[in-house]
N, C-alpha and C positions, 0 to 999 in steps of 0.2 A: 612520285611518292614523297620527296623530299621537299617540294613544295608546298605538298599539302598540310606537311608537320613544318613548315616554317622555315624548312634547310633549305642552304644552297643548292646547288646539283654538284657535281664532283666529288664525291662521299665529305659532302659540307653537314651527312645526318652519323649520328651512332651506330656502330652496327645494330647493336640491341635493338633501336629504333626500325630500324631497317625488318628486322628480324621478325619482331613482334608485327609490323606488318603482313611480314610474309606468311607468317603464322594464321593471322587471321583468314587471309585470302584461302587457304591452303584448307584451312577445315569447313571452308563456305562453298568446296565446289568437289565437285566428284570425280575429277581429273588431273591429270597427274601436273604438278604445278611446275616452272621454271623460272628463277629469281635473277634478275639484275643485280648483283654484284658489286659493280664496279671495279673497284681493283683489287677488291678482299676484303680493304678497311684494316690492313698491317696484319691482320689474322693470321699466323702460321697452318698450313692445309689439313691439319689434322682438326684444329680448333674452329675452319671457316666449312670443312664437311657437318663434324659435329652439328653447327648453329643451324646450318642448310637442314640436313635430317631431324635435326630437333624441332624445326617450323615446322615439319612435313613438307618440304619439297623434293624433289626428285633432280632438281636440272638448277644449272645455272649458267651465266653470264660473266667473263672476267676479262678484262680490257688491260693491252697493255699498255699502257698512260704510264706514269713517273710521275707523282706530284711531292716527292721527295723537297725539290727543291723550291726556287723563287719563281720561276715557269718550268709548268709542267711539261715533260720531254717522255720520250718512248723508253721503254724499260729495255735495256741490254737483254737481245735475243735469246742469247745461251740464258739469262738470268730467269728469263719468262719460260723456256723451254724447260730449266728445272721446276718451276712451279707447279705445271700445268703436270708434269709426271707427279710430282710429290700428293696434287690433290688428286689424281687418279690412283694411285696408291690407298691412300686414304680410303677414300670411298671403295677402292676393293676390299681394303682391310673391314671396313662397315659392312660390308655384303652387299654394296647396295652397290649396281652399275648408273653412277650418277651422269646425267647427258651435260655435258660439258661443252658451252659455244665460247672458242675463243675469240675474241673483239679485238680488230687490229685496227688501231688507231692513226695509221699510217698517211690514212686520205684528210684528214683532220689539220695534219702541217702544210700551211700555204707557201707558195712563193718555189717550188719545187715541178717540173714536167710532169703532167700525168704518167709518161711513159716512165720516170725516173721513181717515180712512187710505185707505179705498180710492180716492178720489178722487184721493189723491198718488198713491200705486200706477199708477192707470190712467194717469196722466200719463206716468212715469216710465217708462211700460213700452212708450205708445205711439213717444217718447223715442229710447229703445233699442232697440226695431225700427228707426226710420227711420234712423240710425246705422250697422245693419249686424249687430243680433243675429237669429240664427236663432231664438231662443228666448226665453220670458221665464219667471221663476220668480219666483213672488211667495210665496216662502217665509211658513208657517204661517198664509195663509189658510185657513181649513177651512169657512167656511160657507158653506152649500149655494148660500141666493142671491148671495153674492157674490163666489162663483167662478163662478157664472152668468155675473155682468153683467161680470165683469172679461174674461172668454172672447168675449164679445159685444163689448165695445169696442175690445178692443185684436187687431189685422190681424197675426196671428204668432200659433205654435203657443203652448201655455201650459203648464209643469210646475207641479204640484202634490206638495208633502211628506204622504207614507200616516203618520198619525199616530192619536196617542187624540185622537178629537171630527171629525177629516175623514171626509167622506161614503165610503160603500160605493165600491167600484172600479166598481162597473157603473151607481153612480151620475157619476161622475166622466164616465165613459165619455159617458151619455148628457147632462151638461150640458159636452160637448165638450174636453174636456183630452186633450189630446195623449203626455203622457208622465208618468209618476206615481214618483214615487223615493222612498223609503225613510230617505235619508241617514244617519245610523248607529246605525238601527234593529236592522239585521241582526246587528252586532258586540255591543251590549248585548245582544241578546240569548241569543249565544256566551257571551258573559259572564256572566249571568246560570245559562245553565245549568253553567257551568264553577264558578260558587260554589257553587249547590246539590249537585253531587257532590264537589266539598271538602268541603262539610257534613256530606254523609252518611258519609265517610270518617272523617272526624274523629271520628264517632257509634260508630263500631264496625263501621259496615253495609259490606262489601265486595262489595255484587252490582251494582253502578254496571254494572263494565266487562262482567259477564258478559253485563248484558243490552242491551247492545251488540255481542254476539257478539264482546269479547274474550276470548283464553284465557287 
Protein backbone atom coordinates (compact mmCIF):
# COMPACT_ATOMS: atom_id res chain seq x y z
CA UNK A 1 0.00 0.00 0.00
CA UNK A 2 2.69 2.44 0.77
CA UNK A 3 4.15 1.86 -2.40
CA UNK A 4 1.57 2.52 -4.42
CA UNK A 5 1.07 6.09 -2.68
CA UNK A 6 4.79 6.61 -3.04
CA UNK A 7 5.82 5.70 0.64
CA UNK A 8 8.51 3.95 1.89
CA UNK A 9 7.51 0.79 3.83
CA UNK A 10 8.08 1.09 7.58
CA UNK A 11 5.17 3.60 8.32
CA UNK A 12 7.31 5.88 5.66
CA UNK A 13 3.02 6.63 4.75
CA UNK A 14 0.50 8.94 7.06
CA UNK A 15 -1.74 7.26 9.01
CA UNK A 16 -4.54 9.21 7.53
CA UNK A 17 -3.04 7.77 4.25
CA UNK A 18 -3.00 4.44 5.49
CA UNK A 19 -6.47 4.87 6.68
CA UNK A 20 -8.31 6.35 3.84
CA UNK A 21 -6.99 3.42 2.21
CA UNK A 22 -8.25 1.02 4.36
CA UNK A 23 -11.42 2.77 4.14
CA UNK A 24 -11.89 2.29 0.72
CA UNK A 25 -10.99 -1.39 0.78
CA UNK A 26 -13.40 -1.76 3.59
CA UNK A 27 -16.69 -0.43 1.86
CA UNK A 28 -15.63 -2.37 -1.65
CA UNK A 29 -16.20 -5.85 -0.03
CA UNK A 30 -18.69 -7.60 2.08
CA UNK A 31 -16.32 -9.01 4.72
CA UNK A 32 -15.03 -8.35 7.60
CA UNK A 33 -11.70 -6.48 6.83
CA UNK A 34 -8.12 -6.62 8.84
CA UNK A 35 -5.49 -3.80 8.39
CA UNK A 36 -1.73 -3.84 8.47
CA UNK A 37 -0.76 -1.36 11.07
CA UNK A 38 2.56 -1.34 11.41
CA UNK A 39 3.49 -0.06 14.58
CA UNK A 40 0.52 2.25 15.15
CA UNK A 41 2.08 5.23 13.43
CA UNK A 42 2.72 6.89 17.37
CA UNK A 43 -1.16 6.62 17.69
CA UNK A 44 -2.12 6.43 21.39
CA UNK A 45 -4.73 2.89 21.33
CA UNK A 46 -7.64 4.70 21.86
CA UNK A 47 -7.05 7.08 18.81
CA UNK A 48 -5.49 4.02 16.54
CA UNK A 49 -9.06 1.74 17.48
CA UNK A 50 -10.99 5.00 16.77
CA UNK A 51 -9.21 5.46 12.84
CA UNK A 52 -9.38 1.36 12.52
CA UNK A 53 -13.43 1.47 13.29
CA UNK A 54 -13.74 4.72 11.63
CA UNK A 55 -12.37 2.80 8.07
CA UNK A 56 -14.71 0.04 8.81
CA UNK A 57 -12.27 -2.54 9.73
CA UNK A 58 -12.69 -4.95 12.32
CA UNK A 59 -8.98 -6.53 12.81
CA UNK A 60 -5.64 -5.41 12.75
CA UNK A 61 -2.02 -5.91 12.48
CA UNK A 62 0.76 -4.40 15.10
CA UNK A 63 4.41 -5.25 14.98
CA UNK A 64 6.71 -4.78 17.46
CA UNK A 65 9.65 -2.95 15.60
CA UNK A 66 11.08 0.29 17.51
CA UNK A 67 11.93 2.88 14.92
CA UNK A 68 12.22 5.32 17.73
CA UNK A 69 15.68 5.66 17.05
CA UNK A 70 18.79 5.67 14.16
CA UNK A 71 18.12 1.67 13.54
CA UNK A 72 15.26 0.30 14.25
CA UNK A 73 15.27 -2.26 17.30
CA UNK A 74 12.37 -4.43 19.15
CA UNK A 75 10.12 -2.50 21.46
CA UNK A 76 10.67 -3.34 25.24
CA UNK A 77 8.32 -6.55 26.00
CA UNK A 78 6.65 -5.17 29.15
CA UNK A 79 6.23 -1.79 26.80
CA UNK A 80 4.47 -3.86 23.97
CA UNK A 81 2.65 -6.01 26.30
CA UNK A 82 0.90 -2.66 27.75
CA UNK A 83 -0.04 -1.58 24.25
CA UNK A 84 -1.53 -4.57 23.20
CA UNK A 85 -3.83 -4.45 26.62
CA UNK A 86 -4.43 -0.70 26.20
CA UNK A 87 -5.73 -1.22 22.49
CA UNK A 88 -7.87 -4.22 23.75
CA UNK A 89 -9.30 -2.11 26.21
CA UNK A 90 -10.14 0.25 23.79
CA UNK A 91 -11.86 -1.70 21.49
CA UNK A 92 -13.92 -3.25 24.42
CA UNK A 93 -14.63 0.23 25.48
CA UNK A 94 -15.99 0.61 21.36
CA UNK A 95 -18.02 -2.49 21.77
CA UNK A 96 -16.37 -3.86 19.21
CA UNK A 97 -14.14 -7.25 19.73
CA UNK A 98 -11.39 -6.09 17.43
CA UNK A 99 -9.16 -9.34 16.05
CA UNK A 100 -5.82 -8.29 17.10
CA UNK A 101 -2.53 -10.24 15.25
CA UNK A 102 0.46 -9.42 17.23
CA UNK A 103 3.71 -9.27 14.80
CA UNK A 104 6.88 -10.41 16.42
CA UNK A 105 9.55 -9.08 14.69
CA UNK A 106 12.06 -11.12 16.44
CA UNK A 107 13.17 -13.39 13.28
CA UNK A 108 13.93 -10.23 11.23
CA UNK A 109 17.38 -9.56 13.56
CA UNK A 110 20.21 -11.50 11.90
CA UNK A 111 23.40 -12.57 13.15
CA UNK A 112 21.61 -14.45 16.30
CA UNK A 113 20.87 -18.89 16.61
CA UNK A 114 17.63 -19.67 15.45
CA UNK A 115 17.27 -21.49 18.61
CA UNK A 116 18.38 -18.09 20.46
CA UNK A 117 15.62 -16.31 18.69
CA UNK A 118 12.96 -18.63 18.92
CA UNK A 119 13.18 -18.83 22.46
CA UNK A 120 12.44 -14.71 22.56
CA UNK A 121 9.78 -15.21 20.13
CA UNK A 122 8.05 -17.91 22.17
CA UNK A 123 8.23 -15.57 25.10
CA UNK A 124 7.11 -12.65 23.45
CA UNK A 125 4.36 -14.33 21.83
CA UNK A 126 3.15 -16.22 25.06
CA UNK A 127 3.35 -12.37 26.21
CA UNK A 128 0.99 -11.02 23.85
CA UNK A 129 -1.67 -13.57 24.07
CA UNK A 130 -1.93 -13.13 27.79
CA UNK A 131 -2.40 -9.29 27.06
CA UNK A 132 -5.24 -9.60 24.82
CA UNK A 133 -3.83 -10.65 21.22
CA UNK A 134 -6.07 -12.80 19.20
CA UNK A 135 -3.28 -13.82 17.16
CA UNK A 136 0.52 -14.08 16.92
CA UNK A 137 2.74 -13.60 14.01
CA UNK A 138 6.21 -14.44 14.09
CA UNK A 139 7.02 -12.99 10.99
CA UNK A 140 9.75 -14.87 8.70
CA UNK A 141 10.08 -17.99 10.69
CA UNK A 142 10.14 -20.52 7.97
CA UNK A 143 11.40 -23.62 9.54
CA UNK A 144 9.66 -26.48 9.52
CA UNK A 145 10.54 -27.53 13.26
CA UNK A 146 10.35 -24.33 14.65
CA UNK A 147 7.25 -23.37 13.58
CA UNK A 148 6.45 -26.71 15.10
CA UNK A 149 7.37 -25.94 18.47
CA UNK A 150 6.49 -22.35 18.39
CA UNK A 151 2.62 -23.61 17.50
CA UNK A 152 3.10 -26.08 20.32
CA UNK A 153 4.16 -23.58 22.99
CA UNK A 154 2.43 -20.65 22.58
CA UNK A 155 -2.00 -21.00 23.75
CA UNK A 156 -3.27 -18.74 20.57
CA UNK A 157 -3.78 -19.14 16.85
CA UNK A 158 -0.26 -18.50 15.00
CA UNK A 159 0.22 -16.61 11.48
CA UNK A 160 2.96 -17.50 9.25
CA UNK A 161 4.52 -15.40 6.13
CA UNK A 162 4.09 -17.81 2.57
CA UNK A 163 7.71 -16.99 1.38
CA UNK A 164 10.96 -18.62 -0.65
CA UNK A 165 12.37 -21.28 2.12
CA UNK A 166 8.58 -21.68 4.22
CA UNK A 167 7.25 -24.99 4.24
CA UNK A 168 4.37 -26.24 1.65
CA UNK A 169 0.72 -24.83 2.84
CA UNK A 170 -0.34 -28.34 3.52
CA UNK A 171 2.66 -28.61 5.32
CA UNK A 172 1.87 -25.64 7.55
CA UNK A 173 -1.58 -26.93 7.77
CA UNK A 174 -0.54 -30.04 9.39
CA UNK A 175 2.13 -28.60 11.91
CA UNK A 176 -0.99 -26.43 12.99
CA UNK A 177 -0.83 -22.76 11.85
CA UNK A 178 -3.81 -21.11 11.69
CA UNK A 179 -3.55 -18.36 9.10
CA UNK A 180 -0.86 -18.04 6.40
CA UNK A 181 -0.37 -14.47 4.70
CA UNK A 182 1.51 -13.58 1.76
CA UNK A 183 2.37 -9.85 2.80
CA UNK A 184 3.46 -8.18 -0.36
CA UNK A 185 4.01 -10.92 -2.25
CA UNK A 186 0.98 -10.51 -4.36
CA UNK A 187 1.87 -6.78 -5.42
CA UNK A 188 5.69 -7.69 -6.43
CA UNK A 189 4.53 -9.87 -8.09
CA UNK A 190 1.89 -7.43 -10.16
CA UNK A 191 4.97 -5.72 -10.46
CA UNK A 192 6.91 -7.90 -11.57
CA UNK A 193 4.77 -8.97 -14.29
CA UNK A 194 3.91 -5.25 -15.13
CA UNK A 195 7.80 -4.94 -16.06
CA UNK A 196 8.18 -7.88 -18.09
CA UNK A 197 5.47 -6.56 -20.51
CA UNK A 198 7.00 -3.07 -20.48
CA UNK A 199 9.87 -5.01 -21.70
CA UNK A 200 8.37 -6.73 -24.26
CA UNK A 201 6.91 -3.52 -25.48
CA UNK A 202 9.89 -1.74 -25.45
CA UNK A 203 11.31 -4.96 -27.63
CA UNK A 204 8.98 -4.28 -30.52
CA UNK A 205 6.64 -7.28 -29.33
CA UNK A 206 2.92 -6.10 -29.21
CA UNK A 207 1.09 -9.39 -28.44
CA UNK A 208 1.31 -8.55 -24.47
CA UNK A 209 -2.49 -7.31 -24.58
CA UNK A 210 -3.76 -9.63 -27.19
CA UNK A 211 -3.14 -12.43 -25.21
CA UNK A 212 -5.02 -11.21 -22.55
CA UNK A 213 -7.89 -10.97 -24.66
CA UNK A 214 -7.39 -7.19 -25.24
CA UNK A 215 -8.41 -5.69 -28.59
Amino acid sequence: MAASLGFPDGEGMPASEMLAAVRRMAAAVSVPVTADLESGYGLEAGSLVDGLLGAGAVGLNLEDTDRSGAVPGLVDVDRQVERLAAIRRAATDAGVPVVITARIDVFLREGAPLEDLLEVAIRRAQAYVAAGADCVFPIWLADADAIGRFVREVDGPVNVLLRPGTPPIDTLVRLGVRRISVGGGLARHALESTEAIARRLLAGDGTPFAELGES
